[in-house]
C-alpha positions in Angstrom: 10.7 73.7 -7.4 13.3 76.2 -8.4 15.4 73.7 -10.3 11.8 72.6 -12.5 10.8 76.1 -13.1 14.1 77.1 -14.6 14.1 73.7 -16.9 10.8 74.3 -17.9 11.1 77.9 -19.0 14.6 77.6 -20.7 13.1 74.7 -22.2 10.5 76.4 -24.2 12.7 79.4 -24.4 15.8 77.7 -26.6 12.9 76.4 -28.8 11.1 79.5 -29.5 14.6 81.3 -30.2 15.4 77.9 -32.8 12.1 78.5 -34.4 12.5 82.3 -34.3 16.2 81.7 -36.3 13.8 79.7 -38.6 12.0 82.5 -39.2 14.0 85.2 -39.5 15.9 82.8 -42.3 12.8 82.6 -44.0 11.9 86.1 -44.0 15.4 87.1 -45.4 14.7 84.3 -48.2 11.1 84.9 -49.6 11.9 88.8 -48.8 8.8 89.1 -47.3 8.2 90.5 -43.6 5.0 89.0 -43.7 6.5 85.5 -42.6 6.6 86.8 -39.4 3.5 85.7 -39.3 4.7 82.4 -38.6 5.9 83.5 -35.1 2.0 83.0 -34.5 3.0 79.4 -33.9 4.6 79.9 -30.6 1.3 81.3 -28.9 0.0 77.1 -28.2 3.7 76.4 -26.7 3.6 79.3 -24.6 0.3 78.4 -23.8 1.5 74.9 -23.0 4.1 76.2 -20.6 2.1 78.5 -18.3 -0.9 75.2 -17.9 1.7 72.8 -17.0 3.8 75.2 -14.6 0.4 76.3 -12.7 -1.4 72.5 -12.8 1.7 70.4 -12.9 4.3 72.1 -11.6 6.3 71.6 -15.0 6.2 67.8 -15.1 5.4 66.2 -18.6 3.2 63.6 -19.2 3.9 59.6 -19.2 3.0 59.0 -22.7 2.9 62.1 -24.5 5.1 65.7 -24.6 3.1 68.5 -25.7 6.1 70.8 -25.8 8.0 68.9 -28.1 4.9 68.5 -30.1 4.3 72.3 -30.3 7.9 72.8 -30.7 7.6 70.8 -33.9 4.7 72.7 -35.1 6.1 76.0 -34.6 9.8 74.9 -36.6 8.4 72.5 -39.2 6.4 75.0 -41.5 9.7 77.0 -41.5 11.8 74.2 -42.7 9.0 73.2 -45.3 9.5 76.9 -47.1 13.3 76.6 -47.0 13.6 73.7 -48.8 10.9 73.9 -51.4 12.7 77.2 -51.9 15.9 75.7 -52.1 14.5 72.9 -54.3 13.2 75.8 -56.7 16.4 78.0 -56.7 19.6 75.6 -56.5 21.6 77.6 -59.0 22.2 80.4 -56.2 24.3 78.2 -54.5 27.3 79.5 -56.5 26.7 83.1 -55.6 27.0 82.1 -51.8 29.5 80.9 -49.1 29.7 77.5 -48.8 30.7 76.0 -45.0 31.4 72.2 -46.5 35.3 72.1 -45.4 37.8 73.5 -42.9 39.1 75.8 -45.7 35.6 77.3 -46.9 34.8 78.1 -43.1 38.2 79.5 -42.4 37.7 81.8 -45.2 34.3 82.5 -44.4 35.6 83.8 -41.0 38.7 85.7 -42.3 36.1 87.7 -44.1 33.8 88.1 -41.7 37.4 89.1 -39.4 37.7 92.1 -42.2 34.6 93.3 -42.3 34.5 94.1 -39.1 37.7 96.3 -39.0 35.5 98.9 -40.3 32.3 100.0 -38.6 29.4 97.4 -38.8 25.5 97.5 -37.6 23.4 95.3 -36.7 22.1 94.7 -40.3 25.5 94.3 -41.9 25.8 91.7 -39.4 22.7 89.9 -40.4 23.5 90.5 -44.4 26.6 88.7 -43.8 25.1 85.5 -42.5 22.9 85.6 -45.1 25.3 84.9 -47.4 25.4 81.4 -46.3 24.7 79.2 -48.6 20.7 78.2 -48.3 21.9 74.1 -48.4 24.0 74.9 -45.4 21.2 76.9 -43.0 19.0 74.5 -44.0 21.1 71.7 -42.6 21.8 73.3 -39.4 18.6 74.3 -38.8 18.4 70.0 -39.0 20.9 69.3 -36.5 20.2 71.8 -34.4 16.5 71.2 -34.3 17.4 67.3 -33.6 19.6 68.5 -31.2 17.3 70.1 -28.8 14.7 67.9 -29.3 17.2 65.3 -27.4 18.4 68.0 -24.9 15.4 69.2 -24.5 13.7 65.9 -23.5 16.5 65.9 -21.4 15.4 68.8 -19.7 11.9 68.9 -19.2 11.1 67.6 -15.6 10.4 63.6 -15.6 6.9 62.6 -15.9 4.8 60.9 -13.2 5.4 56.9 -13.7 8.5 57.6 -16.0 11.8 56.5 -13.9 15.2 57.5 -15.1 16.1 54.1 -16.4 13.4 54.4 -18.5 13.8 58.3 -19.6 17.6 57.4 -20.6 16.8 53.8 -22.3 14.6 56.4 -24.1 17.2 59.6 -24.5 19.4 56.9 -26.2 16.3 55.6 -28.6 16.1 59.1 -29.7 19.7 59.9 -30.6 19.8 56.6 -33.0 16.6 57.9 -34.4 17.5 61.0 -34.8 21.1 60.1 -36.6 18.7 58.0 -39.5 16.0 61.6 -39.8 19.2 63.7 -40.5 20.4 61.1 -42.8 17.4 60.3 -44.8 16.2 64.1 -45.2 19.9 65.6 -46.2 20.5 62.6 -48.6 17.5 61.7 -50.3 16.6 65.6 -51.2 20.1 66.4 -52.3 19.7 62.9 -54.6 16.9 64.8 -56.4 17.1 66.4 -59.8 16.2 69.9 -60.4 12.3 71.1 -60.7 10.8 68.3 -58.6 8.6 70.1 -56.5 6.0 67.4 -55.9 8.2 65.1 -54.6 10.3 66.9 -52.3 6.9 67.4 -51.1 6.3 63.5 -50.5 10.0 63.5 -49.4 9.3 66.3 -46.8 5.8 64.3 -46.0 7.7 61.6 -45.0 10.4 63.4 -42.8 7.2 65.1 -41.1 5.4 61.9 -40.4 8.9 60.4 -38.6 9.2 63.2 -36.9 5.9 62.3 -34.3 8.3 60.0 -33.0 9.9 62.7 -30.4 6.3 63.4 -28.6 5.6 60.1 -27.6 7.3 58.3 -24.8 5.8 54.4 -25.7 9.1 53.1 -26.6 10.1 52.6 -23.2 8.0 52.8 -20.4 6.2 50.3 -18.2 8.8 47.8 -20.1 9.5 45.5 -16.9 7.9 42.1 -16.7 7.1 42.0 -13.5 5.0 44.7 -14.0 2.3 42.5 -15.4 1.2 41.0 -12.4 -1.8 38.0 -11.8 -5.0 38.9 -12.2 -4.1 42.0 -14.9 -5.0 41.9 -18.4 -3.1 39.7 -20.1 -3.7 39.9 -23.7 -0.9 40.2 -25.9 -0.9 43.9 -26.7 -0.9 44.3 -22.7 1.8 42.2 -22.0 4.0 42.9 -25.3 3.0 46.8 -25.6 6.8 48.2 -25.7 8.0 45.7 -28.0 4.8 46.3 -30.5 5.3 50.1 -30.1 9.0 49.9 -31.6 7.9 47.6 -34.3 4.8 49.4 -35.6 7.5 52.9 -35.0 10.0 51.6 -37.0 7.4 50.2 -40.0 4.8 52.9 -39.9 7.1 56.0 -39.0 10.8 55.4 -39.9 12.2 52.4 -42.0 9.0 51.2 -44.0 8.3 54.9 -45.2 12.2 55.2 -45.6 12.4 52.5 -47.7 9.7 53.3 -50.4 11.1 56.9 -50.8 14.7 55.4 -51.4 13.0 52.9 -53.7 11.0 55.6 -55.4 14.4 58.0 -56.0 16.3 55.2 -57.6 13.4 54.3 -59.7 11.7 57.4 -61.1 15.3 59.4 -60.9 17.9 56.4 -62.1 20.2 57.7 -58.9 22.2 54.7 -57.9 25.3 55.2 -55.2 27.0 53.1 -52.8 25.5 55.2 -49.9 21.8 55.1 -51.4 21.6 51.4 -52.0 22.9 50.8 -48.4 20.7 52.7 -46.6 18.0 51.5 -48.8 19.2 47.9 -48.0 19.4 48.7 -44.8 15.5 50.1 -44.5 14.6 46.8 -46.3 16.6 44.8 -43.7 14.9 46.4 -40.8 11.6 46.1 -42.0 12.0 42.6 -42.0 13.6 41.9 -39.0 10.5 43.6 -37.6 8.1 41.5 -38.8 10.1 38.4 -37.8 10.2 40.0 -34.7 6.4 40.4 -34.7 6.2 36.7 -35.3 8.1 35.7 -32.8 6.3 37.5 -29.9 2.5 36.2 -31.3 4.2 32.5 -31.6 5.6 33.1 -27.9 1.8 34.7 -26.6 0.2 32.0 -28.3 2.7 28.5 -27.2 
C-alpha cells in the first residue's frame, strides 16, 4: 500500500513540476505574471489523485488514465503559447544561446562556470537559463514531456484486468509512438516559413489530436484469443477489437493526420528534403498497410 501511495503521488508530482517549468517559461516569454494563471490547470489532476487514492487505492483504470489526460491538459496550453510565440519571433534566436552541439553547450556551461565565481541570486540564476534559446526549451519541454508520459505510465499502479504483459506490450507501443510525435512536431514546424501563424496552428492541431493516444490503454488489453470464449459475442469488433483499435489509431490519430500535414508543407511551402519526403512516404506507407490490414481481418471474420 505504501509502495502505490508513493507511485501515485510522485506521479502526479514530476508532472505538475513539468507543467510548472512550462509555465514559468512562458511567464519569462510573454513577460507577463498573469500566465500563472495557467497553474489553474493542475487543480482537476490534483483532484484526480486524492479520488483515486481514497476509492481506488491508486490503481488506474483498464481502458482509460485520467492522470495522463489531466497531465496533458495542464502542459499542452503552455507548449501551444511557446511555439506560436516562437513562430512569431524567430529572429531572437541570434541574440540567444544555442544548445545544438557539444561545443555550444560546453560554452554555455563555461559561462554559466564564470558567472558564478561572483555572487549570484536566485534571479540571476533564472535570467541565465533564460537565455536559452526559445527553439531549444521548446524541444525539451517535448522530450521531456514524452518522457514522463512513458515513465509515468510506468509508474502509476496497474489497473484492475491489465496484466504486465499487457502494460509492457503497451510501455513499448508508446515509446515508438512517442519517437514519430517528437519527430513530426520538431520537423514539420521548423520546415515552415516565417509568419504562418495559421498553420502552425493546424500543425499544433494535429500534434494535440495524436497526443490522446497516451490516455487510452485499447492498444493492448484483452488481446488473447482465448479470451473469446463460446457463447460470447462474436461479432467482429468483439473478437478483432485490439487489432481495429491500432488501425483506426494509427489512421485517425497518427500517420493519416501525419501524412496530410507533410503533404500540405511541401505543397503550399515548396519544402522538399530527403528527410521530409521519407517520413511523408513513410506516413503514406503506413496508412496503407492499415487498410490492407483492415481487409484482411473482415475477409478472415467473414471466410
Amino acid at each position: 500500500m505504501l509502495v502505490k501511495f508513493t507511485c501515485v503521488v510522485v506521479t502526479r508530482a514530476l508532472f505538475i513540476l513539468v507543467s510548472l517549468i512550462g509555465v514559468w517559461r512562458v511567464t519569462r516569454v510573454k513577460k507577463n505574471n498573469l500566465y500563472w494563471f495557467l497553474t489553474i490547470l493542475y487543480l482537476p489532476l490534483v483532484a484526480e489523485m486524492v479520488l483515486t487514492l481514497r476509492r481506488r487505492k491508486g490503481k488506474d483504470y483498464k481502458w482509460f488514465s485520467p492522470a495522463i489526460l489531466f497531465f496533458l491538459i495542464s502542459i499542452i496550453p503552455t507548449i501551444w503559447i511557446l511555439e506560436l510565440h516562437h513562430q512569431q519571433n524567430r529572429s531572437e534566436d541570434i541574440k540567444c544561446n544555442k544548445l545544438d552541439s557539444p561545443e555550444s553547450i560546453q560554452l554555455f556551461f563555461d559561462e554559466r562556470r564564470n558567472s558564478s565565481n561572483a555572487t549570484m541570486n536566485l534571479q540571476d540564476h533564472l535570467k541565465f537559463l533564460s537565455s536559452v534559446c526559445a527553439n531549444d526549451w521548446i524541444l525539451a519541454l517535448h522530450q521531456i514531456l514524452l518522457i514522463l508520459l512513458i515513465v509515468g505510465k510506468w509508474l502509476l499502479p496497474i489497473a484492475g484486468g491489465v496484466t504486465r504483459d499487457e502494460m509492457s506490450q503497451l510501455l513499448l507501443i508508446f515509446v515508438g509512438t512517442a519517437a514519430d510525435i517528437l519527430e513530426f512536431i520538431s520537423e514539420t514546424l521548423s520546415d515552415m516559413k516565417e509568419n504562418s501563424l495559421a498553420f502552425a496552428c493546424i500543425i499544433l492541431a494535429v500534434w494535440t489530436w495524436s497526443m490522446l493516444q497516451f490516455p487510452l490503454n485499447f492498444s493492448v488489453v484483452n488481446t488473447k484469443p482465448e479470451e473469446v470464449c463460446e457463447g460470447q459475442d462474436d461479432s467482429l469488433i468483439s473478437k478483432y477489437r485490439t487489432d481495429i483499435w491500432n488501425i483506426v489509431g494509427c489512421l485517425l490519430l497518427q500517420d493519416g493526420p501525419f501524412f496530410i500535414v507533410r503533404l500540405a508543407v511541401m505543397m503550399f511551402f515548396s519544402v522538399f528534403h530527403q528527410m521530409l519526403v521519407f517520413f511523408t512516404i513513410k506516413n503514406f506507407l503506413v496508412v496503407m498497410l492499415n487498410i490492407y490490414r483492415m481487409w484482411v481481418i473482415y475477409k478472415d471474420y467473414t471466410s
